[in-house]
Biotite code that builds the C-alpha atoms (Angstrom):
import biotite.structure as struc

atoms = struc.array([
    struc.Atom([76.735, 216.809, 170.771], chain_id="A", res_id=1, res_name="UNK", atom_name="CA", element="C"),
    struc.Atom([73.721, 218.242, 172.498], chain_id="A", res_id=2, res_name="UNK", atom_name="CA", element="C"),
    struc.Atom([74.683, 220.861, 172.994], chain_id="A", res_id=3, res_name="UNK", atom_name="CA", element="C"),
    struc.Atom([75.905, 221.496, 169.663], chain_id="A", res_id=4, res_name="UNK", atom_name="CA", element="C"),
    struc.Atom([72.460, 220.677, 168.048], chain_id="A", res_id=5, res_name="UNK", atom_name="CA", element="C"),
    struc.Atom([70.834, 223.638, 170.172], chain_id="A", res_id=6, res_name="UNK", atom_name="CA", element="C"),
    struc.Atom([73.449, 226.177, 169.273], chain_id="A", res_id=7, res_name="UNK", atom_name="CA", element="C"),
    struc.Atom([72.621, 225.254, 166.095], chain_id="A", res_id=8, res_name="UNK", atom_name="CA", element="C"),
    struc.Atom([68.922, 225.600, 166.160], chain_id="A", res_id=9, res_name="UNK", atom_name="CA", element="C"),
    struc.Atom([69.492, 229.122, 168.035], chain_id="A", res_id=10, res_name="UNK", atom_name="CA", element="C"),
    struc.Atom([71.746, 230.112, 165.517], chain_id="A", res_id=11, res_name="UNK", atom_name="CA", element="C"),
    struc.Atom([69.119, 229.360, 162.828], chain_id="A", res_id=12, res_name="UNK", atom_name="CA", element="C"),
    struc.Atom([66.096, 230.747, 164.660], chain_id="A", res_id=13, res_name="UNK", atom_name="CA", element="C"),
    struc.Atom([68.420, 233.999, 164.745], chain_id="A", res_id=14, res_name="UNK", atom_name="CA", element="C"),
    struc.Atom([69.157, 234.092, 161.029], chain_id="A", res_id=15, res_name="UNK", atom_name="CA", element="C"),
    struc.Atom([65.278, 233.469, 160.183], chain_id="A", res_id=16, res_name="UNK", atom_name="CA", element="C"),
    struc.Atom([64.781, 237.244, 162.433], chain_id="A", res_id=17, res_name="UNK", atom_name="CA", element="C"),
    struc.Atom([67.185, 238.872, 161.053], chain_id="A", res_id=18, res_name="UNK", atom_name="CA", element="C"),
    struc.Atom([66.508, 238.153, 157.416], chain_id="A", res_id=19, res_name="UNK", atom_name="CA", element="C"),
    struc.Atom([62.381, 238.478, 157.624], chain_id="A", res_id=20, res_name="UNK", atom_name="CA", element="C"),
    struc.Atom([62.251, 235.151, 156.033], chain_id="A", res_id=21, res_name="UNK", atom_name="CA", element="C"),
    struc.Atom([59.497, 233.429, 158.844], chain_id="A", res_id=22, res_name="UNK", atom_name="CA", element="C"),
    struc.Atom([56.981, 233.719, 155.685], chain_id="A", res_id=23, res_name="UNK", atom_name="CA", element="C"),
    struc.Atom([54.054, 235.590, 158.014], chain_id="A", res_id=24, res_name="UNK", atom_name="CA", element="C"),
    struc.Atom([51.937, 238.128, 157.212], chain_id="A", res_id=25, res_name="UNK", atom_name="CA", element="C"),
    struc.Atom([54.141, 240.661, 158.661], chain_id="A", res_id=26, res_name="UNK", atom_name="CA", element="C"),
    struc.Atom([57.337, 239.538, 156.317], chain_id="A", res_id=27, res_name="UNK", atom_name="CA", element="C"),
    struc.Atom([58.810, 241.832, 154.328], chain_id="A", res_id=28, res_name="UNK", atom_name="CA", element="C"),
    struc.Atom([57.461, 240.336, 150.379], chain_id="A", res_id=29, res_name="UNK", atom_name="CA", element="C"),
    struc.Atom([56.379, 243.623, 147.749], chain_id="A", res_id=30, res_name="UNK", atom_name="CA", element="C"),
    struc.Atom([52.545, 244.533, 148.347], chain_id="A", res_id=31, res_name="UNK", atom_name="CA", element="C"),
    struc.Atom([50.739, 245.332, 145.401], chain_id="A", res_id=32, res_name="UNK", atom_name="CA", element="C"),
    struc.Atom([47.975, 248.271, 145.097], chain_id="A", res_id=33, res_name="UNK", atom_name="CA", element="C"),
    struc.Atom([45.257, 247.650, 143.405], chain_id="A", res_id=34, res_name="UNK", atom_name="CA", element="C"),
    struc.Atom([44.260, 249.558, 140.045], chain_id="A", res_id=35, res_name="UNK", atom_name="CA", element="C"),
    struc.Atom([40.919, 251.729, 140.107], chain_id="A", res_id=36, res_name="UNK", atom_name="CA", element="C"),
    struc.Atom([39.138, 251.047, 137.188], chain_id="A", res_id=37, res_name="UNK", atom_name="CA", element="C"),
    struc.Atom([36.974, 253.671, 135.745], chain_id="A", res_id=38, res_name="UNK", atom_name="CA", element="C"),
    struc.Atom([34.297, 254.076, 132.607], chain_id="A", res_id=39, res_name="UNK", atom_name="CA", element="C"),
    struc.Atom([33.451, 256.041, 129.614], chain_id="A", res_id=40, res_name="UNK", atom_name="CA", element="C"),
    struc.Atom([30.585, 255.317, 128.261], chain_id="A", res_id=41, res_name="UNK", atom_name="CA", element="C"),
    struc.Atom([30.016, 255.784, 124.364], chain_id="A", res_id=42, res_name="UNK", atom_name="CA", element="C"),
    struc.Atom([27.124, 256.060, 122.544], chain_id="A", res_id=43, res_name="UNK", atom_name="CA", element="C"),
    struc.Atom([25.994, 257.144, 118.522], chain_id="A", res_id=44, res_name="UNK", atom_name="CA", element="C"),
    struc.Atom([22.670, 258.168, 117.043], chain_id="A", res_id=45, res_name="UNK", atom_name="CA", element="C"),
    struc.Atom([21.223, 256.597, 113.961], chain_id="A", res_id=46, res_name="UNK", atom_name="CA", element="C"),
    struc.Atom([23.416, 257.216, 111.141], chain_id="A", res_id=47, res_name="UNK", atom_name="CA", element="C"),
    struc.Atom([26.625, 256.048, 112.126], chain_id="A", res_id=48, res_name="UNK", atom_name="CA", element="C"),
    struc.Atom([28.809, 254.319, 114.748], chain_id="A", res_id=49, res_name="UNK", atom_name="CA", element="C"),
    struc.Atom([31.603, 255.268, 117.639], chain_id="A", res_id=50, res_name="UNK", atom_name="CA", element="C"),
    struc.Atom([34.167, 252.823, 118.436], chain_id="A", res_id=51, res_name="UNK", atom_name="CA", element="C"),
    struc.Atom([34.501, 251.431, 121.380], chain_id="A", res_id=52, res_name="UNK", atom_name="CA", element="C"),
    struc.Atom([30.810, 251.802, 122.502], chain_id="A", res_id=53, res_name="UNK", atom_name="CA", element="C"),
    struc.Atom([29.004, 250.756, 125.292], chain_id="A", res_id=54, res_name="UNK", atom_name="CA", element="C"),
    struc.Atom([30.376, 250.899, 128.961], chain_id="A", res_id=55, res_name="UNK", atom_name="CA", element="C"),
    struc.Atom([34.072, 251.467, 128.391], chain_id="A", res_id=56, res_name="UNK", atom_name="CA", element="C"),
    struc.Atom([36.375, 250.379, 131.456], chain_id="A", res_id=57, res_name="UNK", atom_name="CA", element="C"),
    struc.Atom([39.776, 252.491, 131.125], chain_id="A", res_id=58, res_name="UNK", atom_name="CA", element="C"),
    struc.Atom([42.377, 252.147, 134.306], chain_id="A", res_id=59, res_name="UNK", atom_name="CA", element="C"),
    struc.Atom([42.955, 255.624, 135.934], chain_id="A", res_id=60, res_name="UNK", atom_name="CA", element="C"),
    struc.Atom([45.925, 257.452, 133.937], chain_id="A", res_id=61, res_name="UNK", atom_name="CA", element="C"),
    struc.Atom([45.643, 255.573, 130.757], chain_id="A", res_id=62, res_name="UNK", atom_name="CA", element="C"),
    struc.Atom([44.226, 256.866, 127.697], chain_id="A", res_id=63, res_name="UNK", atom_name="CA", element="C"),
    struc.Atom([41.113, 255.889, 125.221], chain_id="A", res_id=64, res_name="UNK", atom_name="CA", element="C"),
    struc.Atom([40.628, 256.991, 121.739], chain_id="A", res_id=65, res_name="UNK", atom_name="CA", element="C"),
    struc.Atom([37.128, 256.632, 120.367], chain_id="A", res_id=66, res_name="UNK", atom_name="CA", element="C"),
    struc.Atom([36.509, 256.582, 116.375], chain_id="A", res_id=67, res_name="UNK", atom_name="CA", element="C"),
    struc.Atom([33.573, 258.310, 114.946], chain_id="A", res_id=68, res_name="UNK", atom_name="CA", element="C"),
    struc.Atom([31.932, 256.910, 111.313], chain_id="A", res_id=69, res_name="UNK", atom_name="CA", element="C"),
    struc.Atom([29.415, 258.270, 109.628], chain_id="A", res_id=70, res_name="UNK", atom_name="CA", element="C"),
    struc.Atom([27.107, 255.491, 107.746], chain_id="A", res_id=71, res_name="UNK", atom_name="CA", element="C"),
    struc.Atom([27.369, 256.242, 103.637], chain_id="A", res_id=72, res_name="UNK", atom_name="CA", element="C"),
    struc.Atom([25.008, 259.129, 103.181], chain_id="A", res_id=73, res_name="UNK", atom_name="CA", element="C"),
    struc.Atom([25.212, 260.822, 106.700], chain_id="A", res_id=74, res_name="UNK", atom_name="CA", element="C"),
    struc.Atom([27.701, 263.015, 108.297], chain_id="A", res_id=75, res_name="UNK", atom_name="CA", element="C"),
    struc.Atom([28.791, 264.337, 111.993], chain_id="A", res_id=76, res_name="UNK", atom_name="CA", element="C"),
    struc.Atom([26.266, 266.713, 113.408], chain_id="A", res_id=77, res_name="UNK", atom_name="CA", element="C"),
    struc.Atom([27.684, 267.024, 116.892], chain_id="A", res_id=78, res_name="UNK", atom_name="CA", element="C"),
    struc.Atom([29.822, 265.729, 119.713], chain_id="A", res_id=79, res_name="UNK", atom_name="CA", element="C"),
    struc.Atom([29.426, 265.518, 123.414], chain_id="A", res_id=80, res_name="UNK", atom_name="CA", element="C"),
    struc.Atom([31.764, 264.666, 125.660], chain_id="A", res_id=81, res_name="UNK", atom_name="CA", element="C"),
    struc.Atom([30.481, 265.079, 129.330], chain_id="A", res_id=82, res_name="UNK", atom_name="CA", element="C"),
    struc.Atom([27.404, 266.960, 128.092], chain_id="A", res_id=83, res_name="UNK", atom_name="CA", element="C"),
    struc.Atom([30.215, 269.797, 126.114], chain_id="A", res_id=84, res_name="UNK", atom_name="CA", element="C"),
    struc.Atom([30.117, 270.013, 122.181], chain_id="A", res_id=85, res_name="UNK", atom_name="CA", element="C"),
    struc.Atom([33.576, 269.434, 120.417], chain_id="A", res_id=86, res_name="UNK", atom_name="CA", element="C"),
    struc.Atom([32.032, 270.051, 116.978], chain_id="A", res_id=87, res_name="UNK", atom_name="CA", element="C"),
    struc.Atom([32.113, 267.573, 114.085], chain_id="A", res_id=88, res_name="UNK", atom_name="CA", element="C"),
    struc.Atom([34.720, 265.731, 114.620], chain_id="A", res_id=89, res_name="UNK", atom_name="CA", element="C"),
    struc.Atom([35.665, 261.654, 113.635], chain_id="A", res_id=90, res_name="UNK", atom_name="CA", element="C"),
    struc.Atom([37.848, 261.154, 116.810], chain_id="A", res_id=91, res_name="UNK", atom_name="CA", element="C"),
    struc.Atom([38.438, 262.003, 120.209], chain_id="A", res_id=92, res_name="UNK", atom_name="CA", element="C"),
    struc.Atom([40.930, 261.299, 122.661], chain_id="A", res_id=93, res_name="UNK", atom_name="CA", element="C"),
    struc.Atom([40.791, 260.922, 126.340], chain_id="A", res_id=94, res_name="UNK", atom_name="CA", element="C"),
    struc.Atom([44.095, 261.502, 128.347], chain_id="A", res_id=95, res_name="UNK", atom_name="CA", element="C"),
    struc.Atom([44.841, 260.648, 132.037], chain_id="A", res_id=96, res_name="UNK", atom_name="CA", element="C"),
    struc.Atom([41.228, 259.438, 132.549], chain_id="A", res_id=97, res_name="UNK", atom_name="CA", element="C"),
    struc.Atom([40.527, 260.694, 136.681], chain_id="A", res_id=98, res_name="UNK", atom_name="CA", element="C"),
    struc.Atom([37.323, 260.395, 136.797], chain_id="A", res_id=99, res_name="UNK", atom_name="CA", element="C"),
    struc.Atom([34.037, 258.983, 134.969], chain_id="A", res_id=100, res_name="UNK", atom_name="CA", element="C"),
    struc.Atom([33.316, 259.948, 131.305], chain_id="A", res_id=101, res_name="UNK", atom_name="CA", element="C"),
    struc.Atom([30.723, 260.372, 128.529], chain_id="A", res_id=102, res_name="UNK", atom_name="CA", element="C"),
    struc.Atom([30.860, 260.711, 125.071], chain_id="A", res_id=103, res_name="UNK", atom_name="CA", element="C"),
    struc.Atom([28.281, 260.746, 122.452], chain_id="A", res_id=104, res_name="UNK", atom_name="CA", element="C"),
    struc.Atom([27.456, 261.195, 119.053], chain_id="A", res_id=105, res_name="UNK", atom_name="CA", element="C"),
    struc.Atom([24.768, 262.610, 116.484], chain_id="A", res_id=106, res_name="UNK", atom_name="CA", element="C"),
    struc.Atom([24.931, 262.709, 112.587], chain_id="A", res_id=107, res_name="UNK", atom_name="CA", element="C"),
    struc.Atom([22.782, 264.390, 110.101], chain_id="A", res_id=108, res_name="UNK", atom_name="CA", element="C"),
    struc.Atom([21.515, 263.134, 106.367], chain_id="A", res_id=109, res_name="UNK", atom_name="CA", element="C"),
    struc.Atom([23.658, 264.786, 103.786], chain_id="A", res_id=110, res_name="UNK", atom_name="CA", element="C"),
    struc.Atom([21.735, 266.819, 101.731], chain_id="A", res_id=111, res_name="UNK", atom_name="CA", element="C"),
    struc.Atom([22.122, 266.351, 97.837], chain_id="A", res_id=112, res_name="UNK", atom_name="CA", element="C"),
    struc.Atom([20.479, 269.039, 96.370], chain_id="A", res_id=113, res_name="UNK", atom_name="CA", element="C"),
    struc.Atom([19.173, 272.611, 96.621], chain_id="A", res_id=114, res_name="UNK", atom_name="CA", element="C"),
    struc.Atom([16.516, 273.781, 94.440], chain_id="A", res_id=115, res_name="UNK", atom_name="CA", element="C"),
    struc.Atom([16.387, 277.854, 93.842], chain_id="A", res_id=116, res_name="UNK", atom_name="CA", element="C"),
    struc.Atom([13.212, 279.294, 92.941], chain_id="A", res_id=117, res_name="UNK", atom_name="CA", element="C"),
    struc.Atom([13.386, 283.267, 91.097], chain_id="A", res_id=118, res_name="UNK", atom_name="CA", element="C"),
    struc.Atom([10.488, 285.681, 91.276], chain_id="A", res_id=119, res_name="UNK", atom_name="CA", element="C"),
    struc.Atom([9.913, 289.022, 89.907], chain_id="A", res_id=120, res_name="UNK", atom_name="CA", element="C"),
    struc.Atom([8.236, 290.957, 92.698], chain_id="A", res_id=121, res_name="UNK", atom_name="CA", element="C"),
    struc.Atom([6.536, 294.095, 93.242], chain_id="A", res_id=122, res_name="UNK", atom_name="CA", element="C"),
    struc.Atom([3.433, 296.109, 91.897], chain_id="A", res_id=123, res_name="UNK", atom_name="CA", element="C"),
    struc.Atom([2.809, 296.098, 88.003], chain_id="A", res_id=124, res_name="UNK", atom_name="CA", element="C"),
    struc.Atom([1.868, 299.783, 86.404], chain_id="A", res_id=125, res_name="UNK", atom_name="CA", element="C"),
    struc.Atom([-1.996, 299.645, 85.319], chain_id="A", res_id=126, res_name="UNK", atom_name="CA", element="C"),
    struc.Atom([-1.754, 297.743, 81.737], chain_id="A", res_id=127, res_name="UNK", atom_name="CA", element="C"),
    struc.Atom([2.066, 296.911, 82.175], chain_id="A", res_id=128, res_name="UNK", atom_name="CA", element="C"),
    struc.Atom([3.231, 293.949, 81.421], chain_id="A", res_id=129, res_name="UNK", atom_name="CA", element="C"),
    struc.Atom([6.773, 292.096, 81.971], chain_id="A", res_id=130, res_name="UNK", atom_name="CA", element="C"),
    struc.Atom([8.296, 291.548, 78.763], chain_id="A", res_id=131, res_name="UNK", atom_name="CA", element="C"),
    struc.Atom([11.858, 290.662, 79.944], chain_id="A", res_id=132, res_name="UNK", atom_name="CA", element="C"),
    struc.Atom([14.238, 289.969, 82.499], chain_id="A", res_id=133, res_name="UNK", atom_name="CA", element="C"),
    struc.Atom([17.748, 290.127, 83.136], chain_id="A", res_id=134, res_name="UNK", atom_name="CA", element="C"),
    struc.Atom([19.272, 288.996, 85.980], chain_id="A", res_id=135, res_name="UNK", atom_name="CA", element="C"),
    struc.Atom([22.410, 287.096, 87.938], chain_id="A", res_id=136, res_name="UNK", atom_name="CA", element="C"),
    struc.Atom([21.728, 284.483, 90.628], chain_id="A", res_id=137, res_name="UNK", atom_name="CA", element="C"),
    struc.Atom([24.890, 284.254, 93.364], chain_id="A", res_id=138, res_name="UNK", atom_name="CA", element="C"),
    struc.Atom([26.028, 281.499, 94.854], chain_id="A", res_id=139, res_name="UNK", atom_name="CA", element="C"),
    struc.Atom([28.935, 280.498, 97.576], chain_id="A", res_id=140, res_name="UNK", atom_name="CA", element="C"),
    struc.Atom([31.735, 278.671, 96.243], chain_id="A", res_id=141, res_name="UNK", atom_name="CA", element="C"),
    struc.Atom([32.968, 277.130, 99.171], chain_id="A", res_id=142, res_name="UNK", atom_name="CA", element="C"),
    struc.Atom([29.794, 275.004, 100.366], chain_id="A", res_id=143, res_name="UNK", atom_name="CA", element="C"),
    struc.Atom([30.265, 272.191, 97.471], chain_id="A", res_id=144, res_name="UNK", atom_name="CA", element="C"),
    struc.Atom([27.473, 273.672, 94.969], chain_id="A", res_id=145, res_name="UNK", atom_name="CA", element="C"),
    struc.Atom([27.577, 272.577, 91.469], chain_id="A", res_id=146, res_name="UNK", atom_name="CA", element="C"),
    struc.Atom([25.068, 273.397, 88.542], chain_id="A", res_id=147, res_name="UNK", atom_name="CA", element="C"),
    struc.Atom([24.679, 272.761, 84.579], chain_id="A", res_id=148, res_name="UNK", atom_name="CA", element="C"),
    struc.Atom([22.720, 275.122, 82.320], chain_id="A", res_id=149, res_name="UNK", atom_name="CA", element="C"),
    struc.Atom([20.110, 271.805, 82.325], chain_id="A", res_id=150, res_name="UNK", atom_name="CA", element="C"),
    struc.Atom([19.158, 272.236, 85.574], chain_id="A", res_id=151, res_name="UNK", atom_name="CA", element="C"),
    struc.Atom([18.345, 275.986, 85.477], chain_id="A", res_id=152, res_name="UNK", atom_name="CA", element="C"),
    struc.Atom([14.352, 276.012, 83.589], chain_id="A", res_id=153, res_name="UNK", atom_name="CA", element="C"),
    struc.Atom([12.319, 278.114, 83.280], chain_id="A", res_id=154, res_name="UNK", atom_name="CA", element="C"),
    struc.Atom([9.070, 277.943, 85.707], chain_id="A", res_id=155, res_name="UNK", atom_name="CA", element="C"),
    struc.Atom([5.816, 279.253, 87.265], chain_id="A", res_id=156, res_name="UNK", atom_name="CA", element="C"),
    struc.Atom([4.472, 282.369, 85.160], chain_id="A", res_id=157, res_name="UNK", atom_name="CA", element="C"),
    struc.Atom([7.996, 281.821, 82.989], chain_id="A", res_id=158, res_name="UNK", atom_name="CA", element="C"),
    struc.Atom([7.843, 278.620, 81.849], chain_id="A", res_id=159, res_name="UNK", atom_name="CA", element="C"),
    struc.Atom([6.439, 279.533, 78.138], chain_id="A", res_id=160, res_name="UNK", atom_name="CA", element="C"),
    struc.Atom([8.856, 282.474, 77.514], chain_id="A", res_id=161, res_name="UNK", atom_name="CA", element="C"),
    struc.Atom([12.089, 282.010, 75.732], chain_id="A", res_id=162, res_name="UNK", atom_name="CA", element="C"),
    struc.Atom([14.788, 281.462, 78.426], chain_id="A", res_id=163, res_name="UNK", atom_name="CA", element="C"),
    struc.Atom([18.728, 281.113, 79.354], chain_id="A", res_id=164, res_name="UNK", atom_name="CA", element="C"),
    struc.Atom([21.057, 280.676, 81.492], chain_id="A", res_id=165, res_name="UNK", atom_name="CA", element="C"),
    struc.Atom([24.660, 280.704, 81.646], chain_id="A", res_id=166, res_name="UNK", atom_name="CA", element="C"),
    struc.Atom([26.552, 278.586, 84.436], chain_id="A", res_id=167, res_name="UNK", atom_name="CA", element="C"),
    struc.Atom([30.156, 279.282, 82.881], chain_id="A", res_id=168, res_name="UNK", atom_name="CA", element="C"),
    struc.Atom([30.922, 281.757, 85.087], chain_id="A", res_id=169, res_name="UNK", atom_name="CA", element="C"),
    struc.Atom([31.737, 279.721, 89.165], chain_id="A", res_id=170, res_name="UNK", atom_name="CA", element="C"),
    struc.Atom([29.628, 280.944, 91.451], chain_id="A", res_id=171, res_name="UNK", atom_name="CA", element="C"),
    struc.Atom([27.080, 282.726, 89.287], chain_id="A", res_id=172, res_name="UNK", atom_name="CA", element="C"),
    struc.Atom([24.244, 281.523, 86.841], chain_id="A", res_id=173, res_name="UNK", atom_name="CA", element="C"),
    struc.Atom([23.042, 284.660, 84.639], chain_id="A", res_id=174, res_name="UNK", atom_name="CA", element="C"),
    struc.Atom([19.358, 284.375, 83.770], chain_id="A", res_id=175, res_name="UNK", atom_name="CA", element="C"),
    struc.Atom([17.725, 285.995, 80.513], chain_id="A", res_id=176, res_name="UNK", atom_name="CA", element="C"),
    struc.Atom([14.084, 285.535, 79.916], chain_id="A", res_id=177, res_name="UNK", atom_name="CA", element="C"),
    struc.Atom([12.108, 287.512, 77.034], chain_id="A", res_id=178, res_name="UNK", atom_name="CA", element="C"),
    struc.Atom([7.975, 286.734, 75.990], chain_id="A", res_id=179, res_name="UNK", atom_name="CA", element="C"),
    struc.Atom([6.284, 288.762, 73.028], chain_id="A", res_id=180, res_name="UNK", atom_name="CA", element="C"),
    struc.Atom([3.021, 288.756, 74.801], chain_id="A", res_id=181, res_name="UNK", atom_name="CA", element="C"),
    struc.Atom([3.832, 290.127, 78.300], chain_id="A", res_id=182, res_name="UNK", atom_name="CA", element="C"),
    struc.Atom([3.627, 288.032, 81.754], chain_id="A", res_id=183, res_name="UNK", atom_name="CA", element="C"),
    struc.Atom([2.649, 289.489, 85.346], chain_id="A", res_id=184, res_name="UNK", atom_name="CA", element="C"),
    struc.Atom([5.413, 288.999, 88.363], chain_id="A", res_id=185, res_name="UNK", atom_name="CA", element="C"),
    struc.Atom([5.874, 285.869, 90.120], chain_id="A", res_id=186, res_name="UNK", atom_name="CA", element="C"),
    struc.Atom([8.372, 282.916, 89.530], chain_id="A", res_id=187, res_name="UNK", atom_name="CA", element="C"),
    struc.Atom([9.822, 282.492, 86.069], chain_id="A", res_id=188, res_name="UNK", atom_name="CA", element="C"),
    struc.Atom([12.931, 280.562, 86.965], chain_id="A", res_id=189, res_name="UNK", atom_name="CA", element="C"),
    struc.Atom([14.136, 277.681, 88.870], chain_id="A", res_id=190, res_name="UNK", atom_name="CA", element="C"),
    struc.Atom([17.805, 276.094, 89.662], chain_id="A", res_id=191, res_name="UNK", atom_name="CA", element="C"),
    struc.Atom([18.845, 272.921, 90.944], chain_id="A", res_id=192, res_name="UNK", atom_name="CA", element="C"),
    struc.Atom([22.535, 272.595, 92.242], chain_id="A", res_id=193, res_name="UNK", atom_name="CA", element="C"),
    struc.Atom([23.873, 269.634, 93.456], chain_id="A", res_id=194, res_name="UNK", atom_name="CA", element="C"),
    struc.Atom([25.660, 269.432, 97.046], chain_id="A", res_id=195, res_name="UNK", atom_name="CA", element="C"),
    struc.Atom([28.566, 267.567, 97.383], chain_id="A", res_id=196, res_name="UNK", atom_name="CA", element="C"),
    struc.Atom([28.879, 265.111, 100.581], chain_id="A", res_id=197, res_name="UNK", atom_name="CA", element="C"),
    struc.Atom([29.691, 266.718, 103.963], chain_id="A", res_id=198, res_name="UNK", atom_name="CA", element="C"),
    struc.Atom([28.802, 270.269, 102.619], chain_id="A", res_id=199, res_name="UNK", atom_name="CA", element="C"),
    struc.Atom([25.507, 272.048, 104.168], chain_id="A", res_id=200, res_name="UNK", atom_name="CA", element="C"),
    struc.Atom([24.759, 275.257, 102.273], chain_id="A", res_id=201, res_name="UNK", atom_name="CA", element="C"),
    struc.Atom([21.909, 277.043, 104.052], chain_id="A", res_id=202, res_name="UNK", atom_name="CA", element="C"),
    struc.Atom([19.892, 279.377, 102.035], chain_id="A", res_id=203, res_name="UNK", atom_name="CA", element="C"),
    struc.Atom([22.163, 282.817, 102.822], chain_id="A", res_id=204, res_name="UNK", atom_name="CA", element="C"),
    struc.Atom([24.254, 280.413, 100.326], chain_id="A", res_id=205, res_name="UNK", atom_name="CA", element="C"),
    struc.Atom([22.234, 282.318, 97.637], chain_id="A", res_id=206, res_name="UNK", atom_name="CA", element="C"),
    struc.Atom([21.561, 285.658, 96.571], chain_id="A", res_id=207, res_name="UNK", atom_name="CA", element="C"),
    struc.Atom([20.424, 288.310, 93.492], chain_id="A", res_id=208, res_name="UNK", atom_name="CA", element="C"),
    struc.Atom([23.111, 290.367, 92.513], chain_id="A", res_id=209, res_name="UNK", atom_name="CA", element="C"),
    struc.Atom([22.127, 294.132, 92.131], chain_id="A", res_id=210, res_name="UNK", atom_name="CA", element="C"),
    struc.Atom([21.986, 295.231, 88.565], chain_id="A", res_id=211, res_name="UNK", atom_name="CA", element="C"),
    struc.Atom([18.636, 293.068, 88.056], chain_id="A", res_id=212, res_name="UNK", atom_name="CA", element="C"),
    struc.Atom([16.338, 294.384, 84.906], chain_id="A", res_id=213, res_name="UNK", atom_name="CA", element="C"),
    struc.Atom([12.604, 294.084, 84.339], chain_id="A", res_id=214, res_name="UNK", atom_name="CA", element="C"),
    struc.Atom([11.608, 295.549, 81.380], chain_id="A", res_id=215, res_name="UNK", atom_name="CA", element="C"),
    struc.Atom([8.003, 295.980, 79.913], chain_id="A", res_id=216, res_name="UNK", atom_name="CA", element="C"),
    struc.Atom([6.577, 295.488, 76.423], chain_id="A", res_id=217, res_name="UNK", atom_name="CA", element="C"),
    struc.Atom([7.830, 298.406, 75.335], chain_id="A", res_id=218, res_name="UNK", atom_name="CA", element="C"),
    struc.Atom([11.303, 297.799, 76.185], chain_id="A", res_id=219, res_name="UNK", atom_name="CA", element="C"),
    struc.Atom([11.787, 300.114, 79.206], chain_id="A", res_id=220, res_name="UNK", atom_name="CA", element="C"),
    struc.Atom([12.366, 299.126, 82.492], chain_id="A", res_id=221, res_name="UNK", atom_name="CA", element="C"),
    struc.Atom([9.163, 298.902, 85.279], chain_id="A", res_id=222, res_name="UNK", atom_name="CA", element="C"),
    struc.Atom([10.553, 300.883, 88.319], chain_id="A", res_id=223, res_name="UNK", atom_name="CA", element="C"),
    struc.Atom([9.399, 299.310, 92.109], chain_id="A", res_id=224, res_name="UNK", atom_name="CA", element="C"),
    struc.Atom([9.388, 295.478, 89.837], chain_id="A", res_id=225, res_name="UNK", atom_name="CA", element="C"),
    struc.Atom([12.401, 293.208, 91.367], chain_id="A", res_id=226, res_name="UNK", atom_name="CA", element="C"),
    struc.Atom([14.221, 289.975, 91.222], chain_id="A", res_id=227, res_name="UNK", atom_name="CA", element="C"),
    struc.Atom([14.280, 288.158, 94.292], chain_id="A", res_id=228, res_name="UNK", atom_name="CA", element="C"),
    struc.Atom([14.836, 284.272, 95.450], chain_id="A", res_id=229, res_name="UNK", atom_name="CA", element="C"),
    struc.Atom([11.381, 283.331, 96.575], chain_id="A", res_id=230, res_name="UNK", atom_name="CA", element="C"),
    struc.Atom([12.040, 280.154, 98.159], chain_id="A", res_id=231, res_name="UNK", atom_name="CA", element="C"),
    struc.Atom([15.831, 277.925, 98.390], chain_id="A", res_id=232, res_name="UNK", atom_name="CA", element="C"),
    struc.Atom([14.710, 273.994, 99.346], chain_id="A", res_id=233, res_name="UNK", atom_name="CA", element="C"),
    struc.Atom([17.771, 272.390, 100.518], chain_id="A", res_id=234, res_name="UNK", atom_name="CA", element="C"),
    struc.Atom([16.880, 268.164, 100.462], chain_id="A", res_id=235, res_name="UNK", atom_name="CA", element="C"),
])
């Protein structure tokens, strides 16, 4: 019967090698590696918000999406991710994430409108007067301008002359001015156009178009005397 009992003990000390079950630190059990967290850290000017924001932990080789909104009244100006514009854009994804990241955003006020002053300009003949003007103030069509014949006045040296304008026609407003008693050059005209949100028309937006008339008393026109925009106040 001893003997028995150790051949059994022997015979279960040999099963416990050969199956790596003794449960030490050596045993064969699944080790685990351990998952390097990284960051991306988000931040937004006034104006707006990015989403997440803050110090951003992301797991290396996963992916992070950060949402971009503008506050009512403001727009994207700019985009940085690691110091490198991407443009105005409202989102931004981050793939396979190696390293560390930034990311961080600016916005910019919407403007609402642009206001257009119109000048004659240029040297008057000795007792010459202007006694009209005729002329067509261009603007782009694809930067969210709008106008009514209300907001297009006469102003400046202008404003007591008989005046109109025409804003039928899209992207033009003609101008027509006449006064009986004569008026030296300067501004005579003003437009306000409205800018719809996200739209930021700069003042190349406008222009004179060629053609422009200023006539004297006597009906003829006064060579070397031109339209021109004197000033464009985008707010």
């Amino acid at each position: 019967m001893k003997i028995m009992n150790l051949l059994s003990r022997i015979f279960f000390v040999a099963l416990l090698v050969l199956c790596g079950c003794g449960g030490g630190s050596g045993g064969g059990g699944v080790q685990q590696s351990a998952i390097t967290q990284l960051t991306i850290n988000a931040s937004a000017g006034a104006g707006g918000n990015i989403s997440p924001s803050g110090v951003v932990a992301v797991a290396t080789g996963s992916n992070q999406i950060f949402t971009i909104t503008p506050n009512t009244g403001f727009s994207v100006s700019d985009v940085l991710v690691d110091g490198v514009s991407q443009g105005s854009i409202t989102t931004f994804s981050f793939t396979n994430v190696t390293v560390n990241h930034t990311i961080s955003v600016s916005f910019i006020p919407n403007p609402a409108t642009a206001v257009v002053t119109i000048a004659t300009q240029g040297p008057l003949p000795a007792s010459v007067l202007v006694g009209g003007i005729q002329a067509v103030l261009v603007y782009s069509t694809g930067k969210g301008l709008s106008i009514g014949t209300s907001n297009v006045v006469a102003s400046g040296i202008g404003a007591s002359s008989l005046f109109a304008a025409n804003t039928g026609t899209s992207g033009q407003v003609s101008l027509a001015l006449i006064n009986a008693s004569g008026i030296s050059t300067g501004e005579f005209a003003t437009a306000t156009f409205s800018i719809a949100a996200g739209n930021f028309p700069t003042p190349a937006d406008f222009s004179i178009a060629s053609g422009a008339t200023v006539i004297g008393l006597n009906g003829s026109p006064i060579s070397g005397v031109n339209v021109v925009i004197s000033s464009v106040a985008i707010q």
